[in-house]
ZAMARGU-4260 file (C-alpha; in steps of 0.2 Angstrom, whole numbers, plus 5000, padded with zeros to 4 digits):
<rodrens>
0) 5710/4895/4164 | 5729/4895/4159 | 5735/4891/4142 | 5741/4875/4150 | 5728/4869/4158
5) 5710/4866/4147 | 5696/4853/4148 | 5696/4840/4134 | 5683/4829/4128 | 5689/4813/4119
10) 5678/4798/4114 | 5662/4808/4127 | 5672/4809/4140 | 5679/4825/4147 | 5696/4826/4155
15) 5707/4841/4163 | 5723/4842/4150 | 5735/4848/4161 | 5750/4851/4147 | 5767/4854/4156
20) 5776/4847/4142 | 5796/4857/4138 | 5791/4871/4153 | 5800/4875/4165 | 5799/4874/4185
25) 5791/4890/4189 | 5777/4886/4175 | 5774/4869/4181 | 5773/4874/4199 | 5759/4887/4192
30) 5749/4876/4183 | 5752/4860/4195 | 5743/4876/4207 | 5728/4878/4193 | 5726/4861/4192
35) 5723/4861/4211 | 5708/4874/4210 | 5702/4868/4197 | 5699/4850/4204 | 5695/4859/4220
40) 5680/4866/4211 | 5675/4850/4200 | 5673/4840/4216 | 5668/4824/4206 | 5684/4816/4203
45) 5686/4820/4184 | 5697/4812/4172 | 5713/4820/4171 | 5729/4818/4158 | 5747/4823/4162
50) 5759/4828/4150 | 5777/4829/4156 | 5787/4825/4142 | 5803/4835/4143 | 5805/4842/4159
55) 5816/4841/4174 | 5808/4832/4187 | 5814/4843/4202 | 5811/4842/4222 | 5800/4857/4222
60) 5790/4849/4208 | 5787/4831/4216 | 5784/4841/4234 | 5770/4852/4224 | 5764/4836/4216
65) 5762/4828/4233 | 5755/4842/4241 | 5739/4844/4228 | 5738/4826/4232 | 5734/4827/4252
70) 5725/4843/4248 | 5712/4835/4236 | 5711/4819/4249 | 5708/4830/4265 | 5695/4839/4252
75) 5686/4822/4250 | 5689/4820/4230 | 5690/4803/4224 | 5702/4798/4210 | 5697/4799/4194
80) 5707/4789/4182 | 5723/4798/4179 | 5735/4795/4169 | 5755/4803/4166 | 5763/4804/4149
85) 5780/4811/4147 | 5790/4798/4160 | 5807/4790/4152 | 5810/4773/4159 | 5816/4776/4175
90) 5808/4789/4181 | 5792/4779/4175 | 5799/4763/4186 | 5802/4777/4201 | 5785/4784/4199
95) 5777/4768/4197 | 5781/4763/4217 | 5773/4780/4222 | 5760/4784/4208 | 5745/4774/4216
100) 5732/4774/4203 | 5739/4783/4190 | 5744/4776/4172 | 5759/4781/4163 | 5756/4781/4146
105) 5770/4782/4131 | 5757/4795/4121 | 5743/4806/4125 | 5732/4796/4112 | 5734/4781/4122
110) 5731/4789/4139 | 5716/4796/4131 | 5710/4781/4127 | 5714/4770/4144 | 5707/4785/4153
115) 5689/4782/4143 | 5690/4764/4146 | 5693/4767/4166 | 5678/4780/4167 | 5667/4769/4157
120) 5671/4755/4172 | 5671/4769/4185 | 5652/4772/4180 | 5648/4753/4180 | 5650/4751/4198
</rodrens>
């Protein structure tokens, strides 16, 4: 794997730590396309964090965002909680009407921790 892209465990539960955080486009585009292959081979619908903080939210970044999207629907992976960290307030308000199932958290420590408390009910149903 990539030096942005690593799994985590926090409180048991392991997560894919996609760090994107003050890169630029080409180097989100690349590890937006890690993310993808390593989901692809998870299968299971693991937890995964997002950091963002610090970037400039571009077209080809929300088109490559959408594209890993359909490509690990049509591949049959479920959700697993997710959850963004790095959104300022309108972008987070933007996101928010398109971001289906994701949380946006202010700091990785609380996405950490909503994304252990949404696995732990995931596994209860």
């Amino acid at each position: 794997m990539g030096e942005h892209i690593q799994w985590v465990t926090h409180k048991g539960k392991r997560m894919l730590f996609v760090n994107c955080a003050r890169l630029g486009e080409s180097e989100i585009l690349a590890c937006f396309e890690e993310m993808k292959h390593e989901l692809l081979k998870e299968r299971s619908g693991p937890i995964v964090l997002i950091d963002i903080s610090d970037i400039d939210m571009t077209t080809a970044l929300i088109g490559k965002a959408k594209e890993l999207t359909a490509v690990t629907k049509d591949a049959g992976i479920k959700d697993g909680p997710n959850a963004i960290v790095g959104l300022t307030g309108l972008q987070k308000a933007v996101a928010q009407l398109f971001g289906r199932g994701v949380h946006f958290a202010d700091s990785l420590e609380e996405a950490k921790d909503w994304l252990v408390k949404e696995d732990d009910k995931r596994q209860k149903r």
